[in-house]
C-alpha positions as CSV (number, residue, x, y, z in Angstrom):
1,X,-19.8,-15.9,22.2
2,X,-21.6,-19.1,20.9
3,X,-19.4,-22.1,20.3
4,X,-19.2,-24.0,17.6
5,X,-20.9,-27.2,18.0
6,X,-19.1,-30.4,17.7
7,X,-20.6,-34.0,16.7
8,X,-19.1,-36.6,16.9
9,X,-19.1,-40.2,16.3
10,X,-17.3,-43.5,15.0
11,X,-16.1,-43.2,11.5
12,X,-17.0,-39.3,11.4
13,X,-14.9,-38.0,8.5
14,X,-14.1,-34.1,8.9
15,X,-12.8,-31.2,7.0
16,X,-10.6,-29.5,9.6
17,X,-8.8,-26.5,9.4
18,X,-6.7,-24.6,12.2
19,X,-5.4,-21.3,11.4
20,X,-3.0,-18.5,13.2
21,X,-4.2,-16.3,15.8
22,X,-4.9,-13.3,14.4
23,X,-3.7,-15.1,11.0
24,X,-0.2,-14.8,11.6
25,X,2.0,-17.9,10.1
26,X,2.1,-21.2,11.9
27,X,4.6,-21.9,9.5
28,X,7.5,-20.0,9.0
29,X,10.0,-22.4,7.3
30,X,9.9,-25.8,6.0
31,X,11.0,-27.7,9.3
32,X,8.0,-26.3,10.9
33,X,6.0,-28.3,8.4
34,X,7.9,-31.4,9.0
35,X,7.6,-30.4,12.5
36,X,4.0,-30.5,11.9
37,X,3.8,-33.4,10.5
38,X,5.4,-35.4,12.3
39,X,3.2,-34.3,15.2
40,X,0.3,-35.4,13.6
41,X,1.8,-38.9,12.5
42,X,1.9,-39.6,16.3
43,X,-1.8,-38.1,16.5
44,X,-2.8,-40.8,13.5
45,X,-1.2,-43.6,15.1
46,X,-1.9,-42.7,18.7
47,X,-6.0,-42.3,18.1
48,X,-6.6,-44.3,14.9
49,X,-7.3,-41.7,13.1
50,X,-7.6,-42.3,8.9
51,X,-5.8,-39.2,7.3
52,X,-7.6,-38.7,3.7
53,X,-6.0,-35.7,2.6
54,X,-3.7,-32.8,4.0
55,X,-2.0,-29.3,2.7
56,X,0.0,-27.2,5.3
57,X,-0.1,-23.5,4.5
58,X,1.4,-20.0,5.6
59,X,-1.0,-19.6,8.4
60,X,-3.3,-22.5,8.5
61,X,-3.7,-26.0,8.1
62,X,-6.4,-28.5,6.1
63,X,-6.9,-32.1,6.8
64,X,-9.4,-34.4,5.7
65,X,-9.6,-36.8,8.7
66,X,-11.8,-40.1,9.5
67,X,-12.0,-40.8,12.9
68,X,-13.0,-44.3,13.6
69,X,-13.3,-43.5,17.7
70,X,-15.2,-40.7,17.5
71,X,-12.2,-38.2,19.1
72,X,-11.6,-35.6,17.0
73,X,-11.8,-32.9,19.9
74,X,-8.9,-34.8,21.8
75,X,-7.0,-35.7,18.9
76,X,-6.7,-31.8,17.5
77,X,-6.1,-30.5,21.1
78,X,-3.0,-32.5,21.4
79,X,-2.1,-31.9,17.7
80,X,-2.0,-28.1,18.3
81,X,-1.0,-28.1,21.9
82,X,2.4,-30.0,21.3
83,X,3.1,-28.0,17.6
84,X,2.1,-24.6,19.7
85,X,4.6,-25.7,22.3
86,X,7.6,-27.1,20.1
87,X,7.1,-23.6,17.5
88,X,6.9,-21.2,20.8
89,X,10.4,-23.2,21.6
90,X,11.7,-23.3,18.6
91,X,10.9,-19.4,17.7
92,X,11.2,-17.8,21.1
93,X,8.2,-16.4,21.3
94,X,5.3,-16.8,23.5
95,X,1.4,-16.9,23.6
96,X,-1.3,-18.8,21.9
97,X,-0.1,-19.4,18.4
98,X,-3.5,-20.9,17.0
99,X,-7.1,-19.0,16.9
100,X,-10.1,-20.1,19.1
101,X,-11.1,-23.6,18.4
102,X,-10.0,-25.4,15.2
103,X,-13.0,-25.3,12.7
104,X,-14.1,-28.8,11.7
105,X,-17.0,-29.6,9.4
106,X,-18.7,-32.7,9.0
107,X,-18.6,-34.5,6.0
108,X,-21.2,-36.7,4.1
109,X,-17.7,-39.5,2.8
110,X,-19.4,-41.2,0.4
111,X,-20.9,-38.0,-2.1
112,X,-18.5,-35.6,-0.8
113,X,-15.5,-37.0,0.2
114,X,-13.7,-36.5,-3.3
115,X,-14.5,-33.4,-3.6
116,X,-13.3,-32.2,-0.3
117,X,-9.8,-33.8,-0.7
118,X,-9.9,-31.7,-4.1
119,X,-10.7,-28.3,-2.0
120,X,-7.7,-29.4,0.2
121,X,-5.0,-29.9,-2.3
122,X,-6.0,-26.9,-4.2
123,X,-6.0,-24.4,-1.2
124,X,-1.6,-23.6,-2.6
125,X,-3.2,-22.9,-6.0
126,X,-6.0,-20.8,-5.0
127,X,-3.7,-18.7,-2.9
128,X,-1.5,-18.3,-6.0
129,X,1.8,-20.4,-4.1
130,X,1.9,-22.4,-7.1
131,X,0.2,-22.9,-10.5
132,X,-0.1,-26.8,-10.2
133,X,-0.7,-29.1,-6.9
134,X,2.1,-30.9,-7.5
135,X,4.5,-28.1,-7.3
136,X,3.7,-27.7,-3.3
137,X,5.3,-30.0,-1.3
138,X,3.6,-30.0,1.8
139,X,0.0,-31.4,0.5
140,X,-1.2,-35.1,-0.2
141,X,-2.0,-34.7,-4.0
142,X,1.8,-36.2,-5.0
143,X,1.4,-39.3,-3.1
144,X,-2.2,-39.3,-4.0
145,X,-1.6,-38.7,-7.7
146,X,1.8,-41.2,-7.7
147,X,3.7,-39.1,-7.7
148,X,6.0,-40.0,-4.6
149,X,5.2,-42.7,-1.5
150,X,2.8,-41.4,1.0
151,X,3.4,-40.1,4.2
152,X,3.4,-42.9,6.7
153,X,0.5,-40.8,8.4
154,X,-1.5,-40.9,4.6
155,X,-4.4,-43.1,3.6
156,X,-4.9,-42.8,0.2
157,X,-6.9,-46.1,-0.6
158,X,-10.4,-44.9,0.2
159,X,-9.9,-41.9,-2.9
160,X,-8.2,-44.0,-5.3
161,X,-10.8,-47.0,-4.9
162,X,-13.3,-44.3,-5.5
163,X,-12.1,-44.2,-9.2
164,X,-10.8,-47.1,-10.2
165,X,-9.7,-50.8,-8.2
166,X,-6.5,-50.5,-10.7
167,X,-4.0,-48.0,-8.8
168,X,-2.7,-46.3,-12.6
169,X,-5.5,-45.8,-13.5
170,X,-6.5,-44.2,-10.7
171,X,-3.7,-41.8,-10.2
172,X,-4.7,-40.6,-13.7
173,X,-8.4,-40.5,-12.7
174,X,-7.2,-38.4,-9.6
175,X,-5.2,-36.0,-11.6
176,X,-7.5,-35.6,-14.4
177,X,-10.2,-34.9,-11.4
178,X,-7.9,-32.4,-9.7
179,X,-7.0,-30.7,-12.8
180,X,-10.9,-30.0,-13.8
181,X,-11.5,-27.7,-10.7
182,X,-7.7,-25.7,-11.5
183,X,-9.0,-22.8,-12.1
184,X,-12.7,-23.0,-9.9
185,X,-12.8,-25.5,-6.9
186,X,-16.5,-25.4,-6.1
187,X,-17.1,-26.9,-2.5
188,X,-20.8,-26.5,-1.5
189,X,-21.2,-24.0,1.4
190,X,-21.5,-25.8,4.8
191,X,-24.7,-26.5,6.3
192,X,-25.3,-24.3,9.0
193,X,-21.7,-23.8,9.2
194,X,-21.0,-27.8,10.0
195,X,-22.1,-30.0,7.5
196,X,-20.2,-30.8,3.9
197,X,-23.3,-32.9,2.2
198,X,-27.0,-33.2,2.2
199,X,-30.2,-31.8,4.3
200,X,-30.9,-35.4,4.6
201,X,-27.5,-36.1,6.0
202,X,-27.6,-33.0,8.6
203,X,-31.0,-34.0,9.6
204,X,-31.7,-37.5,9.7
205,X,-28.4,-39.1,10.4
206,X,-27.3,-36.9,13.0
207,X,-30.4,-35.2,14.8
208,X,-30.6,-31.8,16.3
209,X,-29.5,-31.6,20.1
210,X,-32.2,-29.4,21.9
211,X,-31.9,-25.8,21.7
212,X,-29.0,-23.9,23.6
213,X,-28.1,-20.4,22.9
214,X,-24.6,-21.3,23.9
215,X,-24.1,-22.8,20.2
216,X,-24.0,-21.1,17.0
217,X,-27.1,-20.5,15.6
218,X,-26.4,-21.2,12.2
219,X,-25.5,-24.7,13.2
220,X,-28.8,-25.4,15.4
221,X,-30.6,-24.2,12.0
222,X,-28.7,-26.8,10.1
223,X,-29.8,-29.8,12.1
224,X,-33.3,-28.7,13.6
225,X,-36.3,-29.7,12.0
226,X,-38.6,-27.5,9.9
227,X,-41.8,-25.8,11.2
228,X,-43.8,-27.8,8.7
229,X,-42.1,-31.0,10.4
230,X,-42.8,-29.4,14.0
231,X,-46.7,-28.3,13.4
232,X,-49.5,-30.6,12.6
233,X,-52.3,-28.4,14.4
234,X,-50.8,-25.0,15.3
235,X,-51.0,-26.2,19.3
236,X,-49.8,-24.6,22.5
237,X,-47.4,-27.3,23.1
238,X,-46.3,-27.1,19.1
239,X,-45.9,-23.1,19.4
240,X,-43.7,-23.9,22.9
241,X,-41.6,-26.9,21.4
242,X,-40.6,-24.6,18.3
243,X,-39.5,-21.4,20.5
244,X,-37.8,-23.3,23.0
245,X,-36.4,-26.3,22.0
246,X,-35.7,-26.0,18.1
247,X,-34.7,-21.8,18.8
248,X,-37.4,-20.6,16.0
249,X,-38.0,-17.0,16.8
250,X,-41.8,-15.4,17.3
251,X,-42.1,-13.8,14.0
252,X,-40.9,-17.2,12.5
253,X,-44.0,-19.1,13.9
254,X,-46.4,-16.2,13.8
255,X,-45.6,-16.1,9.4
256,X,-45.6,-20.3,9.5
257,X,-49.4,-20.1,11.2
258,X,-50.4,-16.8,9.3
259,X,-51.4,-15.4,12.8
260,X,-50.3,-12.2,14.2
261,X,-46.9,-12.4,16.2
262,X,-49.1,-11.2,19.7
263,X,-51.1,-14.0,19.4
264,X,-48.1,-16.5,19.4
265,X,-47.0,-14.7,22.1
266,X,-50.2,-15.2,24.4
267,X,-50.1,-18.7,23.3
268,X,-46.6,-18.7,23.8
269,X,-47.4,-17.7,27.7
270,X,-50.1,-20.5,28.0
271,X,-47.6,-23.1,27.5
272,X,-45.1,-21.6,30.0
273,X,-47.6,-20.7,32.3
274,X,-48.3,-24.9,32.1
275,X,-45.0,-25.6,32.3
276,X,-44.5,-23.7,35.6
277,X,-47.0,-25.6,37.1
278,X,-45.9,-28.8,36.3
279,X,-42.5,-27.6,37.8
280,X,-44.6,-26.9,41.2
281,X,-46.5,-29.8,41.1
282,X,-50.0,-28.3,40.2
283,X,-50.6,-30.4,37.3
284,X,-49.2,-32.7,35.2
285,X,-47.9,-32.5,31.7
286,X,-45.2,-34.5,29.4
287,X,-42.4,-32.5,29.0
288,X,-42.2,-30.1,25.3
């Protein structure tokens, strides 16, 4: 099964959400959400992470996290590993209590950030667990809103200053903002499941890696360039680069070119055929 792909760098900011395996509850009563997060305070403090925005649900988790180390991986594996570990206890019960890897998607902070930390503190609404944020505890929207000091492990600068540089008004910029998307809390669908913001940002700032069918395909479609990027004369090498690096499938070049799929695939053997023998040392050629 491919795996999702994970990028990484300093000051990444993420939407990431861990759920129960086989969506079973990861909660099952309030001190498993204190429980939780006071886990993920010692996570924050322990890897510098920035925590935006948070809501603990029945059987999944949201945070909106900026990682100024680039070690988001690390930082979730130990999250979930010691939770896991204290809930098996604390339950007695045993086996993996989270599914698969955590989802995480990359987020474009400066156009999208807001909106994200909306999504977040709306999941209890849109689940029908309350009929106002404020009414579920176990999110960042009181604190954020002023309602009640933040969570040692919250940040809630970076939203607020987004509004307004004076904090009541901002709180009252924050509400009004939450309460707009009540009833409909649009979040644009994720580029190739990964990315939260623009083409531009999935393509120019962080660059595809090269082709690998290990990783989900929707994500290496998100990030790899576009045939009319790839082709400027239709060449061998062009046709070879496209199939094998960027993942672009016969019938995807063949319509690009407005050439029949069988001659892509002839062409397609030229340029292996030349790649073979620069592997045995019959000619020479820069790699695709």
């Amino acid at each position: 099964m491919a795996r999702p792909l994970r990028v990484e760098f300093e000051h990444a900011v993420y939407h990431a959400i861990a759920r129960g395996n086989e969506r079973a509850a990861i909660f099952r009563d309030d001190a498993d959400r204190r429980w939780l997060l006071s886990d993920l305070d010692r996570v924050v403090e322990r890897y510098g992470w920035i925590c935006h925005a948070y809501c603990l649900m029945g059987n999944h988790f949201h945070l909106l996290i900026e990682t100024p180390n680039a070690n988001l991986s690390i930082g979730m594996r130990q999250l979930n590993g010691v939770y896991a570990a204290r809930f098996n206890r604390r339950h007695d019960r045993v086996g993996h209590l989270f599914e698969g890897r955590f989802k995480a998607y990359l987020v474009e902070k400066d156009a999208y950030g807001l909106g994200v930390a909306r999504y977040v503190v709306l999941n209890p609404v849109r689940a029908r667990l309350c009929r106002h944020p404020s009414e579920w505890r176990w999110s960042s929207y009181r604190a954020t809103a002023g309602l009640e000091p933040p969570h040692k492990l919250l940040t809630i600068d970076w939203l607020l200053d987004q509004l307004s540089r004076d904090r009541t008004r901002a709180h009252a910029r924050y509400t009004a903002f939450v309460e707009s998307a009540l009833h409909d809390t649009p979040l644009p669908d994720p580029l190739g499941e990964l990315y939260v913001g623009t083409q531009q940002f999935a393509g120019e700032r962080h660059p595809p890696p090269p082709y690998s069918p290990e990783v989900n395909s929707r994500q290496q479609r998100a990030t790899r360039p576009s045939l009319d990027q790839l082709f400027s004369s239709g060449s061998d090498d062009e046709i070879g680069v496209a199939v094998h690096r960027h993942g672009y499938r016969l019938a995807e070049v063949a319509r690009h070119l407005r050439i029949h799929p069988s001659t892509v695939t002839r062409r397609l053997d030229v340029f292996e055929a030349a790649i073979r023998d620069v592997a045995e040392g019959r000619r020479s050629r820069p790699d695709p």
